[in-house]
C-alpha positions, 0 to 999 in steps of 0.5 A: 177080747184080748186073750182071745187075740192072743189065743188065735196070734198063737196059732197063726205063729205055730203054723208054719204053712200059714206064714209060708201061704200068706207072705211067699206066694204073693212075693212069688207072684212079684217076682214073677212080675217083675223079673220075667213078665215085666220087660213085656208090660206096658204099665206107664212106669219106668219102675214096673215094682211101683206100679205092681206093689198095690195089687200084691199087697191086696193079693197078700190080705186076700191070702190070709183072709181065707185062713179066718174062714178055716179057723172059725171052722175048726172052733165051730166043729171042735165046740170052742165056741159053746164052751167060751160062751159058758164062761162070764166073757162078752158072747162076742170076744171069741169071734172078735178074736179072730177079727183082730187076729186077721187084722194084726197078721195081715198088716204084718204080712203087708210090711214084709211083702213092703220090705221086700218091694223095696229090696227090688227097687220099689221106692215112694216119694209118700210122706208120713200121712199119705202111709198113714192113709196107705195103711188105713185102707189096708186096715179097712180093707182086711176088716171088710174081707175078714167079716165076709170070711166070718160069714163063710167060716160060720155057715159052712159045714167043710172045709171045701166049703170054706175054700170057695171064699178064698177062690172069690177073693182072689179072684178079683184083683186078676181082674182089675188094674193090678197088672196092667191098667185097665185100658189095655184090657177088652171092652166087657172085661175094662168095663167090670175092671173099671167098675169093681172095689179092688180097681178103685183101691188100687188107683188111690193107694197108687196116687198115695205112694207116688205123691199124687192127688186121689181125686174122687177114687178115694171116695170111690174105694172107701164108700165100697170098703164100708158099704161091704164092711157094714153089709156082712158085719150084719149078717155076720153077727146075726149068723153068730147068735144063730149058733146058739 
């Protein structure tokens, strides 16, 4: 398994569109947010960076998840799979692989998107556990996104096919709280906002940062993560022994 990490770490490091994809547009995103739309944003906070932060390191996983869906592809249409399968390993290190993969360069795009944040004026008042919970969602988070991705990655049969997860992904967290909160938003679209994943992962890891209690949105988010997590592990796995 570790071999195969670091076989699928080495492509993501040699592919410069990748580094470019999942880091700048979300800092892009931030900047846009924070220097020309911000002033006209009524969030709540004086430091609008504080209040945008959560929703961007989201968008940031979700542009890397995508890129989990392509490379299953590609081993799965050049073969790779058949022929580690022909070798004394654990049938399931290939596709383990890729899961640790998308673990490990996410929570790298994370810091990075971090360091910049805080560049721009982010600050928390947080503590060393409340971080080690912060990236623990963000973990659990990833694993959840990336098993989903497995499935698309394993089932499709293009690349465009591939594509349609990565538009669903991003998809969400434009409608929930990671702009604005959620009360200023219509009735119908407050309501879908109010009751989706992201929102409740965006409010506990915002009441982590700023020092606050988590109330039950943490129950909330983590029962979504692992429900969705469990759910597509299953179908995943079971996708992956159909293979062959």
């Amino acid at each position: 398994m570790g071999v195969m990490l670091g076989r699928s770490l080495r492509h993501i490091f040699r592919s410069v569109d990748t580094i470019m994809t999942v880091c700048l547009s979300p800092i892009a995103i931030m900047l846009l947010f924070v220097y020309v739309l911000g002033g006209a944003i009524q969030a709540g906070t004086d430091n609008y960076v504080n209040y945008l932060l959560p929703g961007i390191l989201l968008i940031t996983i979700a542009n890397g998840i995508g890129y989990v869906s392509y490379r299953l592809l590609l081993d799965k249409q050049r073969g790779i799979f058949e022929r580690f399968h022909s070798m004394p390993i654990a049938r399931s290190a290939p596709l383990w692989g890729h899961v640790l993969t998308s673990l490990v360069s996410n929570l790298i795009s994370v810091v990075v998107v971090i360091l910049v944040a805080l560049v721009m004026g982010f600050r928390s008042p947080a503590g060393v556990l409340s971080w080690f919970a912060v990236f623990s969602i963000f973990a659990l988070f990833t694993l959840t996104l990336t098993w989903v991705a497995v499935i698309v990655g394993l089932s499709a049969k293009s690349v465009d096919g591939v594509s349609g997860i990565a538009f669903a992904i991003h998809f969400l967290p434009f409608l929930s709280s990671a702009f604005v909160p959620t009360t200023s938003m219509p009735g119908p679209v407050r309501a879908f906002a109010e009751n989706q994943p992201v929102t409740s992962i965006l409010e506990t890891i915002r009441a982590l940062l700023s020092n606050q209690p988590v109330g039950d949105e943490i129950w909330v988010a983590l029962a979504w993560c692992i429900g969705i997590m469990l759910v597509a592990y299953v179908f995943a796995m079971r996708v992956y022994k159909n293979q062959g």
